[in-house]
C-alpha positions as CSV (number, residue, x, y, z in Angstrom):
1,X,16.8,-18.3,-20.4
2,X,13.4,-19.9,-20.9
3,X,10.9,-20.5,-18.1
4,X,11.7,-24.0,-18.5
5,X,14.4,-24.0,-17.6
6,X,13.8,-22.7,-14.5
7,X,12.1,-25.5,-12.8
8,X,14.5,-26.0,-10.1
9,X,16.4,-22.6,-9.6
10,X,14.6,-21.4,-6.8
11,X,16.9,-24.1,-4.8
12,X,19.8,-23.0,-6.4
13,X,19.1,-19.2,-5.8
14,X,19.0,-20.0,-1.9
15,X,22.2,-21.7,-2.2
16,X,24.0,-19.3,-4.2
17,X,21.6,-16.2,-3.6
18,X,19.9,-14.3,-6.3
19,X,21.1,-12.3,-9.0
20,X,21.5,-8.7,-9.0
21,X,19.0,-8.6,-12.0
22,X,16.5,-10.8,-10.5
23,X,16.4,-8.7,-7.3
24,X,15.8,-5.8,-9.7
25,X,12.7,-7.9,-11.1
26,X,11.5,-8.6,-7.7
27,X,11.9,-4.8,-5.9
28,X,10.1,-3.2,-9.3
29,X,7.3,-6.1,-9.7
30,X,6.6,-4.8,-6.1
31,X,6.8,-1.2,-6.4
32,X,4.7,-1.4,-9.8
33,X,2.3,-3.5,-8.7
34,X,1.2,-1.6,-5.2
35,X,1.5,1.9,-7.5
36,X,-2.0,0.6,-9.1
37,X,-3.2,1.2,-5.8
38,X,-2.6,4.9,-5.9
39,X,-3.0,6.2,-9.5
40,X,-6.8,7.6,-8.7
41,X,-5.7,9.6,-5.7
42,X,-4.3,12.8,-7.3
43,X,-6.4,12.3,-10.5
44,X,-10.2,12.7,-8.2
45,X,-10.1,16.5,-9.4
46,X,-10.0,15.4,-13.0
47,X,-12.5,11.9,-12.2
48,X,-14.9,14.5,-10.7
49,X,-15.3,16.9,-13.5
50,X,-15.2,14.2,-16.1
51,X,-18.0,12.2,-14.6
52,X,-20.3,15.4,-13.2
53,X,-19.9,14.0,-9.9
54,X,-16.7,14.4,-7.4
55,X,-18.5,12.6,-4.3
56,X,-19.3,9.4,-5.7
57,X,-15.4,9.2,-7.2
58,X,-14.5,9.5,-3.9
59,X,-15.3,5.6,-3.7
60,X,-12.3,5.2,-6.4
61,X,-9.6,4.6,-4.2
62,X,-11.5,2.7,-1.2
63,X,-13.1,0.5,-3.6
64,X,-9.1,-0.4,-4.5
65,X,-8.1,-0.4,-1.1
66,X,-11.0,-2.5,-0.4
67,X,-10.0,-5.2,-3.2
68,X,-6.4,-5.6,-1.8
69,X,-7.6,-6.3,1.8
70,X,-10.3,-8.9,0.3
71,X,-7.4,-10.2,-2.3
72,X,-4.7,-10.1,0.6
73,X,-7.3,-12.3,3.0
74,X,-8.7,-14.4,-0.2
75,X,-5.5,-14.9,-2.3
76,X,-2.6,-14.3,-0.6
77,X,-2.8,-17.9,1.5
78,X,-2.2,-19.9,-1.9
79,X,1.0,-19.2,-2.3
80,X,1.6,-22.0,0.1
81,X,-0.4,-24.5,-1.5
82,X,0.3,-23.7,-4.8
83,X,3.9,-22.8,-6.9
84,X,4.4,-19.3,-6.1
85,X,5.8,-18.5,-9.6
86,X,2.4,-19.3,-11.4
87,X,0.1,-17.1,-8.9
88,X,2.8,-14.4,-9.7
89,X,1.7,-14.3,-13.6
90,X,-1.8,-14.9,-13.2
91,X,-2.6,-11.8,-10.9
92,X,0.1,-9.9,-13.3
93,X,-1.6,-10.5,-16.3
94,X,-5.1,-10.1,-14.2
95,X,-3.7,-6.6,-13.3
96,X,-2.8,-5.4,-16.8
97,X,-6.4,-6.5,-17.9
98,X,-8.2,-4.5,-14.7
99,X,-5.3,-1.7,-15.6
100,X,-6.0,-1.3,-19.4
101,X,-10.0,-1.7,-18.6
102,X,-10.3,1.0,-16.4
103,X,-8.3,3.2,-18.2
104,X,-11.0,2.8,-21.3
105,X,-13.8,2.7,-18.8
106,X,-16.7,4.9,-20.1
107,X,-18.9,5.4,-17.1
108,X,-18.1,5.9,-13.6
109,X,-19.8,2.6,-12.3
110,X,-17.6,0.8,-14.5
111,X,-14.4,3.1,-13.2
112,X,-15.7,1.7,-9.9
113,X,-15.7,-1.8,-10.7
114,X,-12.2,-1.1,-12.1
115,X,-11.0,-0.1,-9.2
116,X,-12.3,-3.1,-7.4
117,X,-10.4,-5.1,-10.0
118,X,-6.8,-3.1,-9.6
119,X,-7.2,-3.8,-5.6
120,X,-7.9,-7.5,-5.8
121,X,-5.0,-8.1,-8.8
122,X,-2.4,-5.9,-7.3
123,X,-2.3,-8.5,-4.7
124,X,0.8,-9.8,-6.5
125,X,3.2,-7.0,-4.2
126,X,2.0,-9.5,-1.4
127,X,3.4,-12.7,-3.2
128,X,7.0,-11.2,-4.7
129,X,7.9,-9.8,-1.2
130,X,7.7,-13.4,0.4
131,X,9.1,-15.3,-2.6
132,X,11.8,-12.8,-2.4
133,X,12.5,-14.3,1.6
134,X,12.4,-17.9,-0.1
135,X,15.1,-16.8,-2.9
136,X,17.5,-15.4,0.0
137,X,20.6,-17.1,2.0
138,X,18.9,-17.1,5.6
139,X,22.3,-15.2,6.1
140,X,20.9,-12.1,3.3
141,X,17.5,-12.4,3.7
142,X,16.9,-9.5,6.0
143,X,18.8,-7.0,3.1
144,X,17.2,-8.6,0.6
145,X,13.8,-8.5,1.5
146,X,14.5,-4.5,2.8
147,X,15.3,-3.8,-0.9
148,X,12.3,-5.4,-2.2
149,X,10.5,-3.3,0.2
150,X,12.4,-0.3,-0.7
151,X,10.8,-1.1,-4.1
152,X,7.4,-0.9,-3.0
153,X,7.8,1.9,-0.6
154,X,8.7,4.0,-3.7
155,X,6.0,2.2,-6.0
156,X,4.0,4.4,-3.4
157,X,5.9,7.3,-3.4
158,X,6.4,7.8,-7.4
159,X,2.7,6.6,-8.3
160,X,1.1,9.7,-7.1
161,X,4.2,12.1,-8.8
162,X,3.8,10.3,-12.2
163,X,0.4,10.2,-11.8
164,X,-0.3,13.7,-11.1
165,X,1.6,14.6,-13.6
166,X,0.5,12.6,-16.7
167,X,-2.8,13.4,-16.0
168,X,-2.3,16.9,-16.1
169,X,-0.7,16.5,-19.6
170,X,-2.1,14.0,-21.1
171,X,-5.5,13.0,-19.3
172,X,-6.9,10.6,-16.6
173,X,-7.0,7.8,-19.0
174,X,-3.7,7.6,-20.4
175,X,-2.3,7.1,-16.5
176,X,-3.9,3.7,-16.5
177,X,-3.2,2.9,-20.2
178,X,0.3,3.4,-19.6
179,X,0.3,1.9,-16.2
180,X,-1.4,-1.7,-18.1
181,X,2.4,-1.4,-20.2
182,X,4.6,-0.9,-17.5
183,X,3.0,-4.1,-15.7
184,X,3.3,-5.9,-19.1
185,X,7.2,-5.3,-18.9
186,X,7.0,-6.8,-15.4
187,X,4.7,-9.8,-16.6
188,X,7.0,-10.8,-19.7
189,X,10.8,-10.6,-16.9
190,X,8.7,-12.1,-14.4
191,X,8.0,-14.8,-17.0
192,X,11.2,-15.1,-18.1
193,X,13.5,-14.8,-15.5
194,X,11.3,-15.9,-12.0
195,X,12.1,-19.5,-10.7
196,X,9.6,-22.1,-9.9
197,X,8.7,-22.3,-6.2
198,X,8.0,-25.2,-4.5
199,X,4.5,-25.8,-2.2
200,X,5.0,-26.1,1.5
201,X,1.4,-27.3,2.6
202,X,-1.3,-29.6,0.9
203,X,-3.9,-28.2,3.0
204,X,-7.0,-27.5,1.2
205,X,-7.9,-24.0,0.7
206,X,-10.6,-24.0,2.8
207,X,-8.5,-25.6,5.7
208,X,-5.9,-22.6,5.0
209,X,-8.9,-19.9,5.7
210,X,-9.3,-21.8,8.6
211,X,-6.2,-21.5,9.9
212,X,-5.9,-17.6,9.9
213,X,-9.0,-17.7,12.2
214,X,-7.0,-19.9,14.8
215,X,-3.7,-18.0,14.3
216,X,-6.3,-14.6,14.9
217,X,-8.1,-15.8,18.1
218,X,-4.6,-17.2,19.4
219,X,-2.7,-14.2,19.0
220,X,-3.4,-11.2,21.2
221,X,-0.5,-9.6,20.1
222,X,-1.4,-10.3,16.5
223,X,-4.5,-8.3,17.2
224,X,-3.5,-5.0,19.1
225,X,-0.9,-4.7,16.0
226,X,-3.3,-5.1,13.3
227,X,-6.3,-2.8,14.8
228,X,-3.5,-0.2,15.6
229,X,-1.9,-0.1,12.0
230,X,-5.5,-0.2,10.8
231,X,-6.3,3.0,12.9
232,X,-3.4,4.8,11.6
233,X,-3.8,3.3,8.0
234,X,-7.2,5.1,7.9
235,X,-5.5,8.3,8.6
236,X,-3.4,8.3,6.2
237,X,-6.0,6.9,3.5
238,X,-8.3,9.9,4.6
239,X,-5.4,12.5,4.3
240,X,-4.3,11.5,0.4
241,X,-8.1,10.5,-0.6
242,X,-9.4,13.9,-0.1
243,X,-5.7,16.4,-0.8
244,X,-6.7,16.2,-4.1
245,X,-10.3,17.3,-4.0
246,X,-9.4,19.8,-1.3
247,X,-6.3,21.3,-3.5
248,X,-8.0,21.6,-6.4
249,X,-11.7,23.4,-4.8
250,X,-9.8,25.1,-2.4
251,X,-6.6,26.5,-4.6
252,X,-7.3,25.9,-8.4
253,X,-4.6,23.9,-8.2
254,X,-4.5,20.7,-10.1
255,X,-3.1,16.5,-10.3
256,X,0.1,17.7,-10.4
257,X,0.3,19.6,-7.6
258,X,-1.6,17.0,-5.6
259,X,0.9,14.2,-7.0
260,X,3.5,16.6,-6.2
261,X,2.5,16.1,-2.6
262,X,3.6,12.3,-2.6
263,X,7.3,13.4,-2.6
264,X,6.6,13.7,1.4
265,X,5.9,9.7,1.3
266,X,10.1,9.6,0.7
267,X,9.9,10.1,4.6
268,X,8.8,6.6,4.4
269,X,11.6,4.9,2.5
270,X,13.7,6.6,5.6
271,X,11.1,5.3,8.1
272,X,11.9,1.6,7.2
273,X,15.5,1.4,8.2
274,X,15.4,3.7,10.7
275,X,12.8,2.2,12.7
276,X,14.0,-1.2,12.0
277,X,17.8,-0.4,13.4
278,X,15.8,1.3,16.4
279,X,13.3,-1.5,17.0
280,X,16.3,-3.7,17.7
281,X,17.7,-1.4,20.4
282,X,15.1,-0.6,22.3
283,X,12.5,-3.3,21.4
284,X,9.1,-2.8,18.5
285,X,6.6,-1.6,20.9
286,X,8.5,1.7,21.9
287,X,8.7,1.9,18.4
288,X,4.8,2.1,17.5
289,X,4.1,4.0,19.9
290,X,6.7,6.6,18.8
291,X,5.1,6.2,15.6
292,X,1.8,6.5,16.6
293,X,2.7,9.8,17.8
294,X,4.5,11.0,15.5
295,X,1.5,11.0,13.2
296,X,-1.0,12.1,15.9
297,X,1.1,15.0,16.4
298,X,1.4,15.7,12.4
299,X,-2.5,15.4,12.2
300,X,-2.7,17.9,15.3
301,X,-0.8,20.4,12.9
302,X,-2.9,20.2,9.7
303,X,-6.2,20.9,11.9
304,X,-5.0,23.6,13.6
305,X,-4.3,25.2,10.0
306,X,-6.9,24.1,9.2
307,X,-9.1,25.5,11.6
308,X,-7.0,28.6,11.5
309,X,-8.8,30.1,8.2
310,X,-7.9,30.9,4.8
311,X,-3.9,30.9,4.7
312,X,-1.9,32.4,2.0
313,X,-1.0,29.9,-0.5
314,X,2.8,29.5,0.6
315,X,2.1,28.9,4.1
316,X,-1.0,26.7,3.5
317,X,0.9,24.5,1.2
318,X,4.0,24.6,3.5
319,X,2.2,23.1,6.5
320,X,0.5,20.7,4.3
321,X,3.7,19.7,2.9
322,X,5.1,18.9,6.9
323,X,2.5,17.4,8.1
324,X,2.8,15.2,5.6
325,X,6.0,14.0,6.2
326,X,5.3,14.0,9.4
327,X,2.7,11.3,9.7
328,X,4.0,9.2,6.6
329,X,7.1,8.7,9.0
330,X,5.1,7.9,11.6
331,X,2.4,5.7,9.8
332,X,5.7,3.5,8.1
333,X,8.2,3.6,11.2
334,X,4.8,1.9,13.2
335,X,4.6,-0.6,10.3
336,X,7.6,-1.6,10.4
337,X,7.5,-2.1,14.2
338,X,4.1,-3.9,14.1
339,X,5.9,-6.5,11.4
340,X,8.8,-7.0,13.9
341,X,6.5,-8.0,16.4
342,X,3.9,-9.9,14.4
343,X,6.7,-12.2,12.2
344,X,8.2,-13.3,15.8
345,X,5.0,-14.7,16.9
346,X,5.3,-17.9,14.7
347,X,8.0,-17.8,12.1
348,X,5.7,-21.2,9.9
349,X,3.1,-19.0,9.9
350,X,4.7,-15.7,8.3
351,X,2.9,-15.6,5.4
352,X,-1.0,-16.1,7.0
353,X,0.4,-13.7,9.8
354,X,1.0,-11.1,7.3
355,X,-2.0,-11.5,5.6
356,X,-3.9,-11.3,8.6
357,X,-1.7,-7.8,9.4
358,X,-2.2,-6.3,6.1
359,X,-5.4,-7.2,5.7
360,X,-6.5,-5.2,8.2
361,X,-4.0,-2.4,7.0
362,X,-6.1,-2.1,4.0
363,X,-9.2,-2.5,5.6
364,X,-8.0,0.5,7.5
365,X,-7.5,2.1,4.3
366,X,-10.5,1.5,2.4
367,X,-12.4,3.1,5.4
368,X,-9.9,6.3,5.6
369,X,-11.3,6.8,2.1
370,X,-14.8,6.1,2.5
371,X,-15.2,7.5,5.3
372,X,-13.1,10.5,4.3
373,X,-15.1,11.5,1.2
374,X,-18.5,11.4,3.4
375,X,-16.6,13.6,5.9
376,X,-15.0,15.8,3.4
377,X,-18.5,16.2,1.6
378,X,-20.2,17.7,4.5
379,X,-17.4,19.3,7.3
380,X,-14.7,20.4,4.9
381,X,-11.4,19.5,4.7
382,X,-11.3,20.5,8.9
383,X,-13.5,17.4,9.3
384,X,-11.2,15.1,7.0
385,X,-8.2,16.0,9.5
386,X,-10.1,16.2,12.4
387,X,-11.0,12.1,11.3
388,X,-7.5,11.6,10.9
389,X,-6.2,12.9,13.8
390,X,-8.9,11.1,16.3
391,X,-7.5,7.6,14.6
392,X,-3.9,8.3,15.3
393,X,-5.0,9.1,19.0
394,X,-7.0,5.8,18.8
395,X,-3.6,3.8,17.7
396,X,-2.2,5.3,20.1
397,X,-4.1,4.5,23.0
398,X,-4.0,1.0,21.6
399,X,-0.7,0.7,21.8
400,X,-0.3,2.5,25.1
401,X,-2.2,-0.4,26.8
């Protein structure tokens, strides 16, 4: 079926709901897309000793979570001014270029810049999760738009596995290289099979950045959510920014083994339903501030073993291992939660009010790994958790008001 043909089917997918295939299209374009995001993290080992300098690589992965809160706040808006299909390929095709370019980059400012790029493009996880609510029967839409979620949750999850792994056998460069043709096979279904969406607003652009400042000073709620997931968003950046420095000075070991960690993230996939099913029954705000605890209490652990000493290898690894399962299920039930509450504040305003939320998510996570490279570089791997831990306390508190 030709794109042309597709002018009008985003009507008739919400009539007749879409296909199995299409929902396919829309859970992978998410997962792949977000995955850019993480490729660096277990690879900083390698990044270090093939650029002479492990501290400044550091700025890799907040440079990329950096981009996606600018492209989130910058980008994310148009897909209700413009036809949601079209923004789709653009930032796809923009992805596989800043992919492919950093993969072939030859100096680390230009690695750098590369990373920029991945954050701002990979944007396009934040336009296939709402056109996938657009596509769905209002009667589906809650399963639907869980499965495309489920998509990206494991985009995160598997990125750092494959990662880790390819780099180990086949080199930093070929993770990104291949990473530019998987988003290629997304690019050509997404051109072939994705539906034309129509526009909902003709505000100008400008006048749409205007209107997430409104819906930000008129929402208080809006506001304690987003500084709380931000808190606990640079936790979790600062934990996965600096494993694979840590592992690799501390152990010998190398991206594998540091990918191999990112198995814990399938506590999030859990995290989703679980939280949402509990959300319902006892209401969102018990549930971030379970969450919140959770992870505090998971970030409690890995300083105490920290602080504890050198640790045999098993046990070290072990407790690294639980506490990271621990706060990734306490970092994603919270999300979750924080979505519950923010989405019911005005449903015509979804979009902006999750730009506005995840925005400040990645905000959080660009500073988890800035600020967690600085730490790391002078107090240890102590100091990284010690960070961690004081911003789960600070969500926390936040959400204890």
């Amino acid at each position: 079926m030709s794109a042309l043909n597709l002018t009008h089917t985003a009507d008739a997918s919400v009539e007749a709901g879409p296909s199995p295939g299409l929902v396919l299209l829309l859970a992978s374009g998410a997962g792949f897309s977000v995955a850019s995001l993480y490729y660096v993290q277990p690879m900083l080992g390698l990044l270090g000793d093939a650029f002479g300098n492990p501290g400044a690589v550091g700025l890799a992965p907040m440079l990329a979570q950096l981009g996606y809160a600018l492209g989130i706040l910058l980008l994310a808006p148009l897909g209700d001014k413009f036809d949601r299909r079209r923004l789709i390929l653009a930032k796809a095709a923009l992805l596989v270029l800043a992919l492919a370019g950093t993969g072939m980059a030859p100096s680390l400012p230009l690695l750098l810049a590369g990373s920029l790029a991945i954050g701002l493009t990979a944007t396009v996880a934040q336009d296939i999760v709402p056109a996938a609510a657009i596509l769905a029967p209002a009667a589906q839409r809650g399963r639907l738009v869980g499965t495309v979620m489920t998509g990206l949750l494991l985009g995160i999850l598997l990125s750092r596995v494959a990662s880790g792994i390819i780099a180990e056998s086949f080199g930093w460069r070929a993770v990104f290289l291949l990473a530019a043709i998987a988003e290629t096979g997304i690019l050509a279904a997404s051109f072939a099979w994705l539906p034309r969406f129509s526009p909902t607003t003709r505000l100008p652009y400008g006048a749409l950045l205007l209107s997430l400042l409104r819906l930000w000073q008129g929402q208080p709620s809006l506001r304690r959510a987003a500084f709380a997931q931000a808190a606990l968003a640079l936790g979790f950046s600062a934990f996965w920014s600096g494993l694979a420095l840590m592992l690799h000075q501390s152990y010998g070991l190398g991206s594998a083994a540091a990918g191999a960690f990112g198995l814990a993230g399938a506590a999030g996939t859990l995290a989703a339903p679980l939280a949402g099913r509990l959300a319902d029954k006892r209401g969102p705000a018990v549930v971030t501030r379970l969450g919140a605890a959770i992870s505090a209490l998971s970030f409690a652990l890995l300083l105490g073993a920290a602080l504890a000493g050198p640790l045999p290898m098993p046990v070290a690894l072990g407790l690294l291992a639980l506490g990271a399962v621990g706060f990734d299920f306490g970092v994603q039930a919270a999300l979750v939660a924080h979505q519950t509450i923010v989405y019911g504040l005005q449903p015509e305003a979804r979009s902006r009010l999750n730009a506005l939320l995840f925005t400040s998510v990645f905000i959080g996570m660009a500073g988890g790994a800035g600020l967690g490279a600085l730490v790391q570089g002078f107090a240890g791997w102590a100091g990284v958790m010690g960070l961690s831990l004081a911003a789960s306390v600070v969500a926390l508190a936040l959400r204890l008001r």
